[in-house]
N, CA and C of each residue as an Amber inpcrd file, in Angstrom:
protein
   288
 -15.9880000  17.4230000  -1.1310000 -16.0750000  15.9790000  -1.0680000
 -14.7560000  15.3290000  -1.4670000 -13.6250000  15.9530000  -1.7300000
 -12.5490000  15.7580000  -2.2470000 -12.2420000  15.1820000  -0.8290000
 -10.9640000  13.9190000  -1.0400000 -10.3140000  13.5170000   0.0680000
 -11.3600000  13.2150000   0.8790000 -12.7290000  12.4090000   0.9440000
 -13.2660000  11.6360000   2.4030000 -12.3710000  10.3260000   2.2040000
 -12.3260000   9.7290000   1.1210000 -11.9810000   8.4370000   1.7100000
 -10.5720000   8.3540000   1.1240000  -9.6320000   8.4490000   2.4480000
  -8.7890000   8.3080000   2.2940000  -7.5040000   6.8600000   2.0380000
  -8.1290000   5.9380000   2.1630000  -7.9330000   4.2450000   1.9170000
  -8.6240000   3.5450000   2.2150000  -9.0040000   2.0200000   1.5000000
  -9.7230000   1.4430000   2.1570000  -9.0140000   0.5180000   2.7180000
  -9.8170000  -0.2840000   3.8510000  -9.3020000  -0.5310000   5.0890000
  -9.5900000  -2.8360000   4.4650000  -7.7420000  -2.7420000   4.0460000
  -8.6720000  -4.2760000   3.7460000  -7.5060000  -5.5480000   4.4710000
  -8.3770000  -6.0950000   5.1040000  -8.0000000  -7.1740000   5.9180000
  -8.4290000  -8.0660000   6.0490000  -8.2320000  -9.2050000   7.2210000
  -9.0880000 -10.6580000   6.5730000 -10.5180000 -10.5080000   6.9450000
 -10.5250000  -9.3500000   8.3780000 -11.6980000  -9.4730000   9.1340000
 -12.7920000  -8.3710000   8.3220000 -12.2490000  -7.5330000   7.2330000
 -13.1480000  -6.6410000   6.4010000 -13.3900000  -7.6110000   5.2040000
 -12.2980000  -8.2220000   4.4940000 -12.3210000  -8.9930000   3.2700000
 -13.5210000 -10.3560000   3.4630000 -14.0740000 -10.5570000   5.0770000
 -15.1760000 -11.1170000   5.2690000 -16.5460000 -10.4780000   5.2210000
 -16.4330000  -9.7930000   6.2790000 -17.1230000  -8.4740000   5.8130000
 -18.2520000  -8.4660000   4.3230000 -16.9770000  -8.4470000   3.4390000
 -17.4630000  -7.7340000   2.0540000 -18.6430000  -8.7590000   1.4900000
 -18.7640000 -10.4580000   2.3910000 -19.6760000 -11.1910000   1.8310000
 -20.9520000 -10.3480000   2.6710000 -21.0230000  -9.9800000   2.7750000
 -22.1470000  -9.0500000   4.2820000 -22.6700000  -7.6330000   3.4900000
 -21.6060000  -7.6300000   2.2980000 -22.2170000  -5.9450000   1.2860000
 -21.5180000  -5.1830000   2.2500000 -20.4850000  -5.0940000   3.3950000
 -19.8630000  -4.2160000   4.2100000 -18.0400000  -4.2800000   3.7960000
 -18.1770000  -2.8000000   4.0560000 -16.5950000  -2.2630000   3.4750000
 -16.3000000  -1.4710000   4.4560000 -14.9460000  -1.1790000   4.6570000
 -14.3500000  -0.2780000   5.4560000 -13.4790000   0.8150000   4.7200000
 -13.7510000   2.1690000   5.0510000 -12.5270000   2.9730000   4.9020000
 -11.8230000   3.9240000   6.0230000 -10.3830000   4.5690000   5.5960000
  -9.8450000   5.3720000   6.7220000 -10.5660000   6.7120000   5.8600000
 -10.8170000   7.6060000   6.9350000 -11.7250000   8.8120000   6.9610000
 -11.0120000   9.4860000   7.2950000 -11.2350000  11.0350000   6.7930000
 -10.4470000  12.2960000   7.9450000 -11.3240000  12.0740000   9.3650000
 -10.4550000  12.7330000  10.5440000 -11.4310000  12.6070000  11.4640000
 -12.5700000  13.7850000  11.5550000 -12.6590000  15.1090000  10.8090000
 -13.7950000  15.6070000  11.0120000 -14.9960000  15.5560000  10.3690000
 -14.7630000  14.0190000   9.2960000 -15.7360000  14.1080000   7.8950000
 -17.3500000  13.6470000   9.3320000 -18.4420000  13.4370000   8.9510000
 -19.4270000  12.4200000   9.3930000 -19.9310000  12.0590000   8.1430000
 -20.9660000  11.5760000   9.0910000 -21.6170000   9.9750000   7.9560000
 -22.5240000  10.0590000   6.9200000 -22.7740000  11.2790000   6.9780000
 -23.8550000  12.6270000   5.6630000 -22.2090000  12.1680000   4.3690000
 -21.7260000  12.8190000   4.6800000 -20.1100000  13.2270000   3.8570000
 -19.9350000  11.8180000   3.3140000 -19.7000000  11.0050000   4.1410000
 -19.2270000   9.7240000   3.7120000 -19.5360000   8.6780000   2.5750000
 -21.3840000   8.6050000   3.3510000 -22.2820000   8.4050000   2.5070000
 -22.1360000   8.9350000   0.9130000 -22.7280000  10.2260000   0.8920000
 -22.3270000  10.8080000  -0.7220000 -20.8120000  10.4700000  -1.3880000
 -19.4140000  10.3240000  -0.4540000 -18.7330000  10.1350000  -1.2580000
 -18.7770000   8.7270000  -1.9720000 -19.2290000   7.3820000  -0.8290000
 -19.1190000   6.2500000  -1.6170000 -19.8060000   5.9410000  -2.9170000
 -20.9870000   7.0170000  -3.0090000 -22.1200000   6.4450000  -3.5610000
 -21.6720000   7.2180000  -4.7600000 -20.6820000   8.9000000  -4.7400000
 -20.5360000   8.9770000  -6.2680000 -18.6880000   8.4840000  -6.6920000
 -18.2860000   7.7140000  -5.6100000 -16.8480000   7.0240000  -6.3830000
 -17.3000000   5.8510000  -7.1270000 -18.2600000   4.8460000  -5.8870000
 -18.3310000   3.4030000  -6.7080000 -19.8060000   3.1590000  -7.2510000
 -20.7240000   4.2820000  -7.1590000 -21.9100000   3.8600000  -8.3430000
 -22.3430000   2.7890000  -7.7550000 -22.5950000   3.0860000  -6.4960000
 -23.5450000   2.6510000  -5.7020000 -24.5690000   3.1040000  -4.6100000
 -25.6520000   2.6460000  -3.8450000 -26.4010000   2.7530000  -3.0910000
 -26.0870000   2.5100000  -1.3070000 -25.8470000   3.5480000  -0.6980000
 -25.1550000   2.8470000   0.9030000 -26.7200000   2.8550000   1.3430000
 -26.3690000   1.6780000   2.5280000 -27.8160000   1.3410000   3.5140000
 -27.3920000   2.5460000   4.6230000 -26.1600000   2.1100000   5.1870000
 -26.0560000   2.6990000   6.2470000 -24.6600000   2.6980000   6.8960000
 -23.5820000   3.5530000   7.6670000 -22.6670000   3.8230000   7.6780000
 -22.1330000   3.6980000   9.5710000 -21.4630000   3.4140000   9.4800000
 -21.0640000   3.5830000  10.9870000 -19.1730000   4.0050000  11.2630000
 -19.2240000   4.8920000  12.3540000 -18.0420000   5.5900000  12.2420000
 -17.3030000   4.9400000  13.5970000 -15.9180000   4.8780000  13.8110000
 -15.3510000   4.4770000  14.8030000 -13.6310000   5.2480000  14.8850000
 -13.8990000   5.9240000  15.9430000 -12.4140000   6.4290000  16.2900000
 -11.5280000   5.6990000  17.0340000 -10.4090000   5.1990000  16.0640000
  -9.4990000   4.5350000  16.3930000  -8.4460000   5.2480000  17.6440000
  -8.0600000   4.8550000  18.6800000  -6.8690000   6.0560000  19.4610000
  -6.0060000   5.4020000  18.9260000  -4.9970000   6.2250000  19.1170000
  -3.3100000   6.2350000  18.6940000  -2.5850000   5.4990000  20.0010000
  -1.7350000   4.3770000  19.6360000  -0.9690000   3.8050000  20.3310000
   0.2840000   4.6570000  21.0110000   0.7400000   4.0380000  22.2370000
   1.6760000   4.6190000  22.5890000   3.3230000   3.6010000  22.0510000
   4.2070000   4.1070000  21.8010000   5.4560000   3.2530000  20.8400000
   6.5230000   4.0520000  21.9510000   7.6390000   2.7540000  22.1010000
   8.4740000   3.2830000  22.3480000   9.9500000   2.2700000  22.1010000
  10.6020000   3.4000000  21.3580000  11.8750000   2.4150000  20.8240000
  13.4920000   2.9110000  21.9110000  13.9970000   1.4510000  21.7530000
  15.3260000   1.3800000  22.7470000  16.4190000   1.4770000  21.4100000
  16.9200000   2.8560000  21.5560000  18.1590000   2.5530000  20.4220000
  19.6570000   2.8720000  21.4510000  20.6970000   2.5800000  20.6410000
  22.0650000   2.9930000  21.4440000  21.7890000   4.1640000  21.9660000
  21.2350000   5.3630000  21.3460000  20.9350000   7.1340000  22.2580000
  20.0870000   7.0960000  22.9000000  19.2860000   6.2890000  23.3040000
  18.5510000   6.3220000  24.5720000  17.1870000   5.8500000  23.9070000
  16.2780000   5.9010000  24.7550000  14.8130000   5.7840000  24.8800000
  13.9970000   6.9550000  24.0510000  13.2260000   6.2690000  22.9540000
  12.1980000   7.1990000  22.6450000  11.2470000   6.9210000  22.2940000
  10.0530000   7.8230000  23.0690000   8.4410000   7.9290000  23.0390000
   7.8990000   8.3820000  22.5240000   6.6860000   8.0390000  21.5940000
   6.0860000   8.8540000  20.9180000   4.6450000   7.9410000  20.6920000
   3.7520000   8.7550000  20.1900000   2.2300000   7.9460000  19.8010000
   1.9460000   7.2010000  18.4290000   1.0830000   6.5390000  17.8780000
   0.9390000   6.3630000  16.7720000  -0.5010000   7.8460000  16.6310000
  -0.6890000   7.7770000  15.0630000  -2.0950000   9.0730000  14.8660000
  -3.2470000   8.1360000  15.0560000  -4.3390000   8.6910000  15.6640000
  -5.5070000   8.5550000  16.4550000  -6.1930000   8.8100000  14.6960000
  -7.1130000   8.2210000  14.1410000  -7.4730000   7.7250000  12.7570000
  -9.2690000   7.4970000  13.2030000  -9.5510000   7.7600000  12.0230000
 -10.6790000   7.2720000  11.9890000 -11.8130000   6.3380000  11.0710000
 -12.4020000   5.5610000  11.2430000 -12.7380000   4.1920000  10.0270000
 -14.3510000   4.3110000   9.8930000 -14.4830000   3.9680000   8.7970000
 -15.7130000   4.1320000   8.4380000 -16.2110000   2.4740000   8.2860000
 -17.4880000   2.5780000   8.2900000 -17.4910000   1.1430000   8.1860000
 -19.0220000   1.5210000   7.1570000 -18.7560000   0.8380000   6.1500000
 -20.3240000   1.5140000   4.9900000 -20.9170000  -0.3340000   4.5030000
 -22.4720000  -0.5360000   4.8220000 -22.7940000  -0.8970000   4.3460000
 -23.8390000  -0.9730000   3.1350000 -24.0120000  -1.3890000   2.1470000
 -24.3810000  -1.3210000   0.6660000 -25.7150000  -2.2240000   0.7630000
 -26.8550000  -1.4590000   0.0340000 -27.7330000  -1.8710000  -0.5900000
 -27.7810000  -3.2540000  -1.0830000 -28.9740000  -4.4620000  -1.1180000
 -28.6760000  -5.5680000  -1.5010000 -28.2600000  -5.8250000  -2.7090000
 -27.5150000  -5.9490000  -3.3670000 -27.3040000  -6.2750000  -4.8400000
 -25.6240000  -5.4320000  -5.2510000 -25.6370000  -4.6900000  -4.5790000
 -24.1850000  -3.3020000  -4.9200000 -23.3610000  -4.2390000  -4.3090000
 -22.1910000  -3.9320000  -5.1000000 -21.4090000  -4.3660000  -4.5540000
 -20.1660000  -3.2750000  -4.8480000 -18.3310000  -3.8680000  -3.9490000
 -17.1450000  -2.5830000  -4.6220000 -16.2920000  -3.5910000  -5.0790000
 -16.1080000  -3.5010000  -6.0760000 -14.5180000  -4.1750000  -6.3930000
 -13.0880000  -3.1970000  -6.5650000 -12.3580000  -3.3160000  -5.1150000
 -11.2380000  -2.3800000  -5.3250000 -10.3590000  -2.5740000  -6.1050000
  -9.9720000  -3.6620000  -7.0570000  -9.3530000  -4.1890000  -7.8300000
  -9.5910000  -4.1150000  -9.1890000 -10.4650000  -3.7300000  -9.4510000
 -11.0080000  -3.3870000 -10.7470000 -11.4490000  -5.7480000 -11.2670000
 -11.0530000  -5.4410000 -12.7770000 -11.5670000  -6.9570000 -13.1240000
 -10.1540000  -7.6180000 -13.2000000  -9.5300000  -8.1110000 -12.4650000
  -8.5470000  -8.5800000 -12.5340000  -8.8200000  -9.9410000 -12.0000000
């Protein structure tokens, strides 16, 4: 269970979210939603309802420098999306 959640995923459209009891994290891509589940519930001492997984693809990038043209992908990632029991909540910030 070491390493499922590898960051959480916080932005304006998750930081809304969180009024909803819903959080996002980046996942390895071979964890599923058994794995996930147990990790949130023994990091933040809470109860998940229910979890949903989404594989992000990797962008294609390409930079123009003086040596020429170069191509390459961004990494293909994967996000968890966990929602919490009525009352649980996460504070990634601790009490600040």
């Amino acid at each position: 269970m070491v390493g499922i959640l590898l960051r959480p995923i916080i932005t304006e459209k998750m930081t809304a979210l969180g009024d909803a009891r819903q959080y996002a994290f980046e996942v390895p891509l071979t964890s599923n939603k058994i794995e996930i589940e147990k990790a949130v519930e023994k990091k933040f001492n809470v109860k998940v309802n229910s979890v949903r997984t989404v594989r992000v693809k990797g962008k294609r990038k390409t930079q123009l420098t003086r040596r020429g043209r170069f191509e390459g992908w961004t990494k293909t990632w994967k996000k968890a999306i966990v929602t919490l029991k009525e009352g649980d909540k996460i504070d990634y910030f601790g009490n600040a």
